[in-house]
C-alpha positions as CSV (number, residue, x, y, z in Angstrom):
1,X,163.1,69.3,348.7
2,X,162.2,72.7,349.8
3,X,163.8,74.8,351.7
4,X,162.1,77.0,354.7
5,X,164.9,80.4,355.0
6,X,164.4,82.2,358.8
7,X,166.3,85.8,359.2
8,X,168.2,85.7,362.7
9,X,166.1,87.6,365.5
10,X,169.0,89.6,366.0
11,X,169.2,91.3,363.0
12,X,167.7,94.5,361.9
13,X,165.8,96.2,359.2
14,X,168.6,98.2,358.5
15,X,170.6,95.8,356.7
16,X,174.0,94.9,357.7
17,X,175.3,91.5,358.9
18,X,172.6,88.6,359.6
19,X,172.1,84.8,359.6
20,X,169.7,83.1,357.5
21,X,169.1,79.8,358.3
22,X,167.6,76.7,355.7
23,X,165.3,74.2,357.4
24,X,165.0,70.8,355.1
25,X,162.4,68.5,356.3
26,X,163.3,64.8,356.1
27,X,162.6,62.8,353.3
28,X,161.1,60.2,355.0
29,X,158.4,62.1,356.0
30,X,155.0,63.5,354.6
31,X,152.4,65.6,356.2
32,X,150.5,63.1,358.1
33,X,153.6,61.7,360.3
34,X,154.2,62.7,363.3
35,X,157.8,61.9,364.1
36,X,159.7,64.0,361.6
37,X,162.5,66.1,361.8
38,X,163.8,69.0,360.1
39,X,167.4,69.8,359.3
40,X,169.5,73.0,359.3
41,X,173.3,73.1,358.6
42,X,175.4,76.2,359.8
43,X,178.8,76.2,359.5
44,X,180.1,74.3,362.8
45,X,177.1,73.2,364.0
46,X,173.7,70.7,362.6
47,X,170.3,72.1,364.1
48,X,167.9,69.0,364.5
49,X,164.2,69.7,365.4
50,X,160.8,68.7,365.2
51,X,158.8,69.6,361.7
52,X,155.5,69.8,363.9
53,X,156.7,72.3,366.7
54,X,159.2,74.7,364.8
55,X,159.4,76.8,368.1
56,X,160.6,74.1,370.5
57,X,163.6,72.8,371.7
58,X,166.4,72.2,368.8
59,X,169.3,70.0,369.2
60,X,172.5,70.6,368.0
61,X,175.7,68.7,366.6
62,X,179.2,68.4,365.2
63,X,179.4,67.7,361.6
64,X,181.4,65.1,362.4
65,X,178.7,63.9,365.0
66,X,176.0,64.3,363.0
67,X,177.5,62.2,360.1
68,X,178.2,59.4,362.4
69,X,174.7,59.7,363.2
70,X,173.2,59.8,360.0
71,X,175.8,56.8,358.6
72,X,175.0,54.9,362.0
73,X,171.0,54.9,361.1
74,X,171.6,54.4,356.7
75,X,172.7,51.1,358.1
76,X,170.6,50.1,361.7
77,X,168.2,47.6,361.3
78,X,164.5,49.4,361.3
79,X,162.2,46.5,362.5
């Protein structure tokens, strides 16, 4: 799995502190699908948004919520 590394808009060229964020795309997913979602982890918070509109709206988590989540759907039934 690749990952997709963004530099914070707050930071500068002058070095110094800055975020850097690491999208992973879903495994379920190839380049034809349309419902995918991408991944980032920082610590304190999941990031969750869509792989075909990286500048929309993001929705973010716990940890702890987000592994509920993602232990909650290993196991739902899918059809």
């Amino acid at each position: 799995m690749e990952l997709a590394w963004f530099k914070s808009s707050h930071s500068s060229n002058e070095g110094g502190e800055c975020i850097e964020v690491a999208w992973r795309k879903s495994s379920y997913c190839n380049d034809k699908e349309f419902a995918c979602v991408e991944v980032a982890e920082t610590p304190g918070t999941v990031h969750v948004r869509d792989s075909k509109d990286k500048s929309g709206p993001q929705l973010t988590f716990s940890p702890d919520a987000w592994q509920a989540f993602v232990a909650f759907a290993a196991t739902a039934d899918t059809h």
